[in-house]
C-alpha positions as CSV (number, residue, x, y, z in Angstrom):
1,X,113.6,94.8,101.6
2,X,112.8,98.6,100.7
3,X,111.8,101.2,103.6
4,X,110.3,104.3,102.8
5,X,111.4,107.4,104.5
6,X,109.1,110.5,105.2
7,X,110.4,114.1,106.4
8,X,108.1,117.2,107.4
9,X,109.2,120.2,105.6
10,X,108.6,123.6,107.4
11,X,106.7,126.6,104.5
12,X,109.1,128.9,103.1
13,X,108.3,132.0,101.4
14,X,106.6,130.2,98.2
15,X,105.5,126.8,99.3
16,X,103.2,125.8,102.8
17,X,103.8,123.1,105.0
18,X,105.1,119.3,103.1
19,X,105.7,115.5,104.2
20,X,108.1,114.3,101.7
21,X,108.6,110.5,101.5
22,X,111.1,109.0,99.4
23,X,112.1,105.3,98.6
24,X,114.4,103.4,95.8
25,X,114.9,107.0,94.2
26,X,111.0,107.8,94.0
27,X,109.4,110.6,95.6
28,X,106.2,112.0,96.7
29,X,105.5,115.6,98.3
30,X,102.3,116.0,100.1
31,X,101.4,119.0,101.3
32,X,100.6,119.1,105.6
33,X,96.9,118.6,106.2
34,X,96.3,120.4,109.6
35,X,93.1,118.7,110.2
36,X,95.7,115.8,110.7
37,X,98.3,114.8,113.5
38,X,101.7,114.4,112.5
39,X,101.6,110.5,112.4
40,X,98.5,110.9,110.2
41,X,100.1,113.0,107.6
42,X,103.6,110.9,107.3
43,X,101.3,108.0,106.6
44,X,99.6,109.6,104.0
45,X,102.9,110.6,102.2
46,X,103.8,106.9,102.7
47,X,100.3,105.9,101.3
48,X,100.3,108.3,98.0
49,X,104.2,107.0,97.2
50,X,103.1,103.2,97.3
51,X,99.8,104.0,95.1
52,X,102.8,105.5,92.8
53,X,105.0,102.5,92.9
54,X,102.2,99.6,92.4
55,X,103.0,98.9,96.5
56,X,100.5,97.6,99.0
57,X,100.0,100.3,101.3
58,X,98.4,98.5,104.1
59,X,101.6,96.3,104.1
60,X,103.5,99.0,105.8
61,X,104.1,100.2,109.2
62,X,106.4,102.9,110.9
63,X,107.1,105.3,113.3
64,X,109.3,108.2,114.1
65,X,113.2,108.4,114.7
66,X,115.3,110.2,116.9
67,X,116.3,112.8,113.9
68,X,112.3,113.7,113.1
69,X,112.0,111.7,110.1
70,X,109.9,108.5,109.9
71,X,110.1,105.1,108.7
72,X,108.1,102.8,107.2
73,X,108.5,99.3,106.5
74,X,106.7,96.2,104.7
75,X,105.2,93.8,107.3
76,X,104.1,90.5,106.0
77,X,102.0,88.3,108.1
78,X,103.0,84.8,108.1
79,X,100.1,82.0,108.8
80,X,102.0,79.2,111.0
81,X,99.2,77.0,111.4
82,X,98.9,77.2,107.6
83,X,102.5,76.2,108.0
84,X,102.8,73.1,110.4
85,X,99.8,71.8,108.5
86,X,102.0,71.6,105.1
87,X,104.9,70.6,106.9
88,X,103.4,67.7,108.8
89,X,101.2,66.7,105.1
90,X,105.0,66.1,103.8
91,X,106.4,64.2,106.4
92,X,103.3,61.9,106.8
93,X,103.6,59.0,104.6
94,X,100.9,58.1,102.0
C-alpha cells in the first residue's frame, strides 16, 4: 500500500507559500492557494501528484498528524452483498 505525504512550506525570500506532497520518491509542489483552507490545499497537492502518477485521486483520503504534515491513503470500497452473492452461487450445488 503506498501513502502520500503532504507538508506546508512557509515563503522564503524567493518562493511564496507551498504544499509539497511526496510518495514512492515522486514529488509535487503546489503553491498555497489562499482562497483555500488548509485541508483544501493538501488535497490539492495530493490530487496534482496522483494525476502525475496515473493514480485515482478520488481513491484517497487523509488527514493531519500530530507533526503538521498530512496523510493520505488509498481507500477501496468493497461491495459485500456483491460478495455473499458469489460466495453462496459456489457453494450451491448445480
Amino acid at each position: 500500500m503506498v501513502a502520500i505525504t503532504s507538508k506546508y512550506h512557509g515563503p522564503t525570500n524567493t518562493r511564496g507559500s507551498c504544499v509539497r506532497a511526496t510518495a514512492n520518491g515522486h514529488m509535487v509542489t503546489v503553491p498555497w492557494a489562499s482562497e483555500l483552507d488548509s485541508e483544501a490545499n493538501h488535497r490539492e497537492a495530493c490530487k496534482q501528484l496522483c494525476e502525475k502518477l496515473g493514480w485515482d485521486a478520488d481513491r484517497f483520503f487523509g488527514g493531519a498528524m500530530d507533526d503538521g504534515r498530512w496523510a493520505w491513503v488509498p481507500v477501496f470500497t468493497y461491495d459485500w452483498e456483491q460478495r455473499h452473492k458469489e460466495v453462496s452461487d459456489a457453494e450451491s450445488p448445480s
